[in-house]
C-alpha positions in Angstrom: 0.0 0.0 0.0 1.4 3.6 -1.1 0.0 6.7 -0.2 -0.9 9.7 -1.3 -2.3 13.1 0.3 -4.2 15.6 -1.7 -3.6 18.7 -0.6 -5.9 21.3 -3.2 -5.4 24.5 -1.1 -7.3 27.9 -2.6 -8.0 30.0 -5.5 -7.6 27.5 -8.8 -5.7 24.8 -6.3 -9.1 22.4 -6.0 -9.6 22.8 -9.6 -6.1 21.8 -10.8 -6.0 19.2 -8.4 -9.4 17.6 -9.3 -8.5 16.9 -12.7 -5.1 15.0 -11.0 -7.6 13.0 -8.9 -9.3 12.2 -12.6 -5.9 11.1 -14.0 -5.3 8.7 -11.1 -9.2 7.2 -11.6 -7.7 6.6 -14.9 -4.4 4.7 -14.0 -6.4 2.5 -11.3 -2.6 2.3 -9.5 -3.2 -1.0 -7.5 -2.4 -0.5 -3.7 -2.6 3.8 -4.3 -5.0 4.9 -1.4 -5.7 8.9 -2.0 -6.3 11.2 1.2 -7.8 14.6 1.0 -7.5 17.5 3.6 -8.0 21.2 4.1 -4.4 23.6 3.5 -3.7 27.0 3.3 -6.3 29.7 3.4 -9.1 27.0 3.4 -7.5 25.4 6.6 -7.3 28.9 7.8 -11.0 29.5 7.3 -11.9 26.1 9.2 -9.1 26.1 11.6 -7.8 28.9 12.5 -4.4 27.6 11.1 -2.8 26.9 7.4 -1.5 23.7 8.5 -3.8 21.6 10.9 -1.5 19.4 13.4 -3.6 16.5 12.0 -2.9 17.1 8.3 0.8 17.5 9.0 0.5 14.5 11.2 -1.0 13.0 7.5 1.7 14.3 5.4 4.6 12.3 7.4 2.7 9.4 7.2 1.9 9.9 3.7 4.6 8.5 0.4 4.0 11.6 -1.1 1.5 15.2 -1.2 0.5 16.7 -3.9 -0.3 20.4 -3.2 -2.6 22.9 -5.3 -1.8 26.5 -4.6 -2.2 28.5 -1.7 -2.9 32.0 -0.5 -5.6 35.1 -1.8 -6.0 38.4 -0.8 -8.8 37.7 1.5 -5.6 36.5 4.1 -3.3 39.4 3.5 -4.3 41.0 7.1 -3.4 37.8 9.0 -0.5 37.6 11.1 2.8 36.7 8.9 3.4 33.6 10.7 -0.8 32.5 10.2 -0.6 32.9 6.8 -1.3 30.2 4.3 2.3 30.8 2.9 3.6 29.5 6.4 2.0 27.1 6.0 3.6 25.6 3.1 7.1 26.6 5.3 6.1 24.6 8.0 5.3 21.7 5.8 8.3 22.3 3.8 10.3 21.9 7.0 8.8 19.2 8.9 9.1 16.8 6.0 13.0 17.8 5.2 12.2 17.9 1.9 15.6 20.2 1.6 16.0 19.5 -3.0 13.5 21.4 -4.6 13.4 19.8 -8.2 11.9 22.2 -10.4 12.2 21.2 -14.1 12.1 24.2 -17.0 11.1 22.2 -20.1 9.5 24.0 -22.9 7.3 21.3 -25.0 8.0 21.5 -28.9 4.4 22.7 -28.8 5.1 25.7 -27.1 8.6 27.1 -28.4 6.7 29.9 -30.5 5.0 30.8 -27.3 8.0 31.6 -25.2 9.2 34.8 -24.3 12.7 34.2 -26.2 13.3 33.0 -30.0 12.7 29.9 -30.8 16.2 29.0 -31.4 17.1 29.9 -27.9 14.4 27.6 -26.4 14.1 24.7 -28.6 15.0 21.8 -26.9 15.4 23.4 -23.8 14.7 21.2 -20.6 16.8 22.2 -17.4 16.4 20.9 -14.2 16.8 23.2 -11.1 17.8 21.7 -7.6 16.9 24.6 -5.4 18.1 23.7 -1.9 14.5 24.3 -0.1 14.8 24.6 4.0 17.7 26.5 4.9 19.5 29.7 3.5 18.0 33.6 3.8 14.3 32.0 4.2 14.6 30.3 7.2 17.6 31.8 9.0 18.3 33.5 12.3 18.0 36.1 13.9 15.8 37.4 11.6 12.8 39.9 11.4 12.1 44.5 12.3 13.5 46.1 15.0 13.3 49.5 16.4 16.7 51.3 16.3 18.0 53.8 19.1 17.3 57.3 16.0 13.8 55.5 16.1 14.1 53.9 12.2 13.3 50.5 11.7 15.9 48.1 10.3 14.4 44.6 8.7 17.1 42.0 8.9 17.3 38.1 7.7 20.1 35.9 7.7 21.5 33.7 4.7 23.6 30.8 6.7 24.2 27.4 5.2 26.7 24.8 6.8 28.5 21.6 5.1 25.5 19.0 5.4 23.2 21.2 4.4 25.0 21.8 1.0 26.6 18.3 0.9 22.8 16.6 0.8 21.5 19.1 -2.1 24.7 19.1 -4.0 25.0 15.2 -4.0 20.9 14.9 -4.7 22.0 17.3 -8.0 24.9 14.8 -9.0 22.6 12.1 -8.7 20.4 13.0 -10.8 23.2 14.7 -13.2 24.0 11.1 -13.8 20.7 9.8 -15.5 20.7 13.2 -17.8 23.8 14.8 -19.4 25.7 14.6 -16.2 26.7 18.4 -16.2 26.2 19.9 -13.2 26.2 24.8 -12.9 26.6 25.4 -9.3 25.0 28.9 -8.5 26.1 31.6 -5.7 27.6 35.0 -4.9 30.8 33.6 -3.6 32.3 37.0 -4.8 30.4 39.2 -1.7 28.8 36.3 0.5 31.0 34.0 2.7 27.8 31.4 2.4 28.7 31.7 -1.5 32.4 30.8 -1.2 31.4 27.9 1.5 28.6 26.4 -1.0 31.1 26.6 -3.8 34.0 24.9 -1.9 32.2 22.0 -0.7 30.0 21.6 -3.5 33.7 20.8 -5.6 35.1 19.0 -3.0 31.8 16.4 -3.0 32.1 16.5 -6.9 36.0 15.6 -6.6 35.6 12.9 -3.9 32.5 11.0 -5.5 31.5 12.3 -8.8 34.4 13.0 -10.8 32.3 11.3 -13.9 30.2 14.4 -13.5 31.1 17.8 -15.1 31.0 20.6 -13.4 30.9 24.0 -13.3 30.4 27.2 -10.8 28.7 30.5 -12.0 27.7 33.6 -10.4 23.9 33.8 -9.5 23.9 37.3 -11.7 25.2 36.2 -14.4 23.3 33.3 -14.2 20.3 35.3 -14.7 21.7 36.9 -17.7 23.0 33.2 -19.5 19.3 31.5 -19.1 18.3 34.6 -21.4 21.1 34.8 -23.2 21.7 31.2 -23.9 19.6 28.5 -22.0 20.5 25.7 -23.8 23.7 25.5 -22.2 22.3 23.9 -19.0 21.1 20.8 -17.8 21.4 20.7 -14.2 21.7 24.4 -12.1 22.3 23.7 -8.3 21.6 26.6 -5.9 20.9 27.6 -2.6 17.4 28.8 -1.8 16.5 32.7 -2.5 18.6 32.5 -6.0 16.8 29.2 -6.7 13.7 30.5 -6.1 14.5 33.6 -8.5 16.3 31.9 -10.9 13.5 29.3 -11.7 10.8 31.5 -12.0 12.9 33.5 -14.8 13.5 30.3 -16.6 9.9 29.4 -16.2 8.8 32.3 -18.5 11.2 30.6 -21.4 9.5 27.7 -21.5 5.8 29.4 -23.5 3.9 28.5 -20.5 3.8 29.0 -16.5 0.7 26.5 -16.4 3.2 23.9 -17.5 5.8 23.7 -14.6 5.7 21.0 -11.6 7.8 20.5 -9.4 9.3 18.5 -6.6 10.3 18.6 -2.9 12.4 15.8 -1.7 14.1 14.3 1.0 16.1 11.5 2.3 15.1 8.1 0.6 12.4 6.6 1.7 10.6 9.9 3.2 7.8 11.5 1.8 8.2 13.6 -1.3 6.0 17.2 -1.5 4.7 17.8 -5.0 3.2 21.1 -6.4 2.7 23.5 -9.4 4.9 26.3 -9.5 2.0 28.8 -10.2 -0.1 30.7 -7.9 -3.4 30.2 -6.8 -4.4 32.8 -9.3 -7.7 33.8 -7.5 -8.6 36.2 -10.0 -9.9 33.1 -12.0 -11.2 30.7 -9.7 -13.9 28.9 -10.6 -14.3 30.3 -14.1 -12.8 27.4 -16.0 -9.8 29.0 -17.3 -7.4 26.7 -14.9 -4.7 25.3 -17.2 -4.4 21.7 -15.3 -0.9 20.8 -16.6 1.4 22.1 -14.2 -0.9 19.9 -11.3 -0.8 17.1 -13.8 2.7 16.9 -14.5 3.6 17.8 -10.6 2.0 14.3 -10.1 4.1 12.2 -12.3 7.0 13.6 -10.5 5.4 11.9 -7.7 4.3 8.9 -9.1 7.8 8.6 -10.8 9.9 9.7 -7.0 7.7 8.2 -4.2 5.2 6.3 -5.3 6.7 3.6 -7.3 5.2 4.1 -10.3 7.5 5.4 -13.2 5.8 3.5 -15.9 2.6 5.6 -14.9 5.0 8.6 -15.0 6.0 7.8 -18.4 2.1 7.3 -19.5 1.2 10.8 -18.0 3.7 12.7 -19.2 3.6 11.3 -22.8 -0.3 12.3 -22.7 0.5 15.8 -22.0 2.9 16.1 -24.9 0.6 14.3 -27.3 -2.7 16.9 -26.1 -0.4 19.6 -26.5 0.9 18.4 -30.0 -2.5 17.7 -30.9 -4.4 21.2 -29.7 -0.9 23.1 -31.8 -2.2 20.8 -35.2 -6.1 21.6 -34.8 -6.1 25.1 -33.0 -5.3 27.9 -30.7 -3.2 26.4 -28.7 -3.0 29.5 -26.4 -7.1 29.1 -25.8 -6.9 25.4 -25.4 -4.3 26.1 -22.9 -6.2 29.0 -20.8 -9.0 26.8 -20.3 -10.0 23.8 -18.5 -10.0 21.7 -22.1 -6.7 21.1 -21.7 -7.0 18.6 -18.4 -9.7 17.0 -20.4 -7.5 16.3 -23.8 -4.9 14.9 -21.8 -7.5 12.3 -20.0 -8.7 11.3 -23.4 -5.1 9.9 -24.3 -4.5 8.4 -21.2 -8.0 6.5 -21.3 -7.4 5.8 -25.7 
């Protein structure tokens, strides 16, 4: 018996994640048994919290979650630490899940969509392992203080040790070796001294137990300036959390389509794995039918393909996405089929032909 949590959060999050549900009627997984619970500013709404003790208590004893989206503007006034963001935090950091895997793939469907030529993006499919509990994000001491002249002074702390980087970095080479095994390590180790530790002991794990693996160390700035430039050149970035977080969101907008990106939160082996779109919970069009399912879709394969046991269902998912998206590019506006709900059900038509 594997398990999996549903957790559908707010905004388009129950929508996206009810078409995922669909997809897993479809694969009847033998020994699969599918949990749902409240998260986020639905939890908040119910509860009083984003995160229920219960559902966390669920999560741990869960293979993997699979998360919607989270937050709306109807929790902006709550406390910082009630927020349904904190809630993904807190999750984020009782399951350990410290490598973010957040892949930038743009489909052949969608090259013409992107926001670069085609010629830059063609192709392109980079991986990202974002190290996801530690660095500026969850630091201390950190938060606004009253100084002696009576200005305020906001303050967070970017602190990484050995383990911390050692786990990510060896996750990355790991995973290097079943792509191209070229690995871009990203800091600032020319003004932080968390940049030149990360860079030291991310070559001196390469050295010791990869040395099949190529790699390479790049500034987080002109990082930003190469996956515009010249994205093709990557396979595998590793970086610490804040220029992870920025880094693959700039990507993201190469690849023709936010509403196509999963991605992955993972541990140590044999630990649950957290699984989630990269978009928002885009409450502006809740409910309307203009969810593009995708991202929630392909955020599940990861799962099925990294907890639950199931790559050959991985490989059946993710094929049906590419074939609906070739298909709606041959027949018609791919853009509309995309910005509506049609897409989730093209995609359960191949899986169930």
């Amino acid at each position: 018996m594997t398990k999996l949590l549903l957790l559908p959060g707010d905004g388009i999050g129950p929508e996206v994640s009810a078409v995922s549900r669909r997809i897993l009627d479809v694969l009847a997984i033998p020994g699969l048994e599918v949990t749902e619970a409240l998260f986020g500013g639905a939890s908040i709404d119910r509860h009083g919290v984003p995160l229920a003790d219960d559902v966390l208590a669920q999560a741990l004893a869960s293979d993997a979650v699979l998360m919607g989206a989270v937050g709306g503007p109807q929790w902006a006034a709550v406390a910082y630490d009630k927020r349904p963001e904190a809630g993904l935090l807190k999750l984020r950091a009782a399951m350990n899940v410290y490598a973010n895997l957040r892949p930038a793939r743009c489909f052949a469907a969608l090259a013409d969509a992107s926001s670069l030529k085609r010629e830059l993006v063609e192709g392109l499919d980079i991986l990202f392992v974002r190290e996801l509990v530690g660095g500026v994000y969850f630091g201390e001491p950190r938060g606004i203080e009253r100084l002696p002249n009576g200005e305020r002074r906001g303050f967070n702390t970017q602190s990484y040790t050995t383990h911390e980087i050692r786990r990510v970095a060896t996750t990355a080479f790991e995973l290097a070796r079943g792509r191209g095994r070229k690995v871009c390590s990203v800091e600032k180790a020319n003004v932080m001294e968390s940049g030149v530790l990360w860079r030291e002991e991310v070559q001196k794990l390469r050295d010791e137990s990869y040395p099949d693996i190529e790699l390479s160390h790049m500034y987080a700035d002109n990082c930003a300036m190469q996956l515009v430039k010249a994205p093709l050149q990557f396979d595998i970035i590793l970086t610490d959390n804040l220029f992870g977080d920025l880094l693959s969101d700039l990507a993201a907008m190469s690849t023709g389509s936010l509403g196509m990106l999963p991605s992955a939160a993972i541990g140590v082996a044999g630990t649950p794995g957290l699984y989630e779109p990269i978009h928002g919970s885009a409450p502006d069009i809740a409910g309307k039918g203009f969810a593009n399912p995708c991202a929630s879709i392909l955020s599940l394969a990861m799962a099925l393909r990294h907890s639950l046991g199931a790559p050959q269902a991985a490989d059946r998912v993710e094929a049906a996405v590419e074939a609906a998206l070739d298909a709606g590019a041959r027949t018609r506006d791919l853009g509309g089929m995309l910005g509506t709900a049609e897409m989730g059900e093209a995609i359960l038509a191949k899986l169930a032909g």
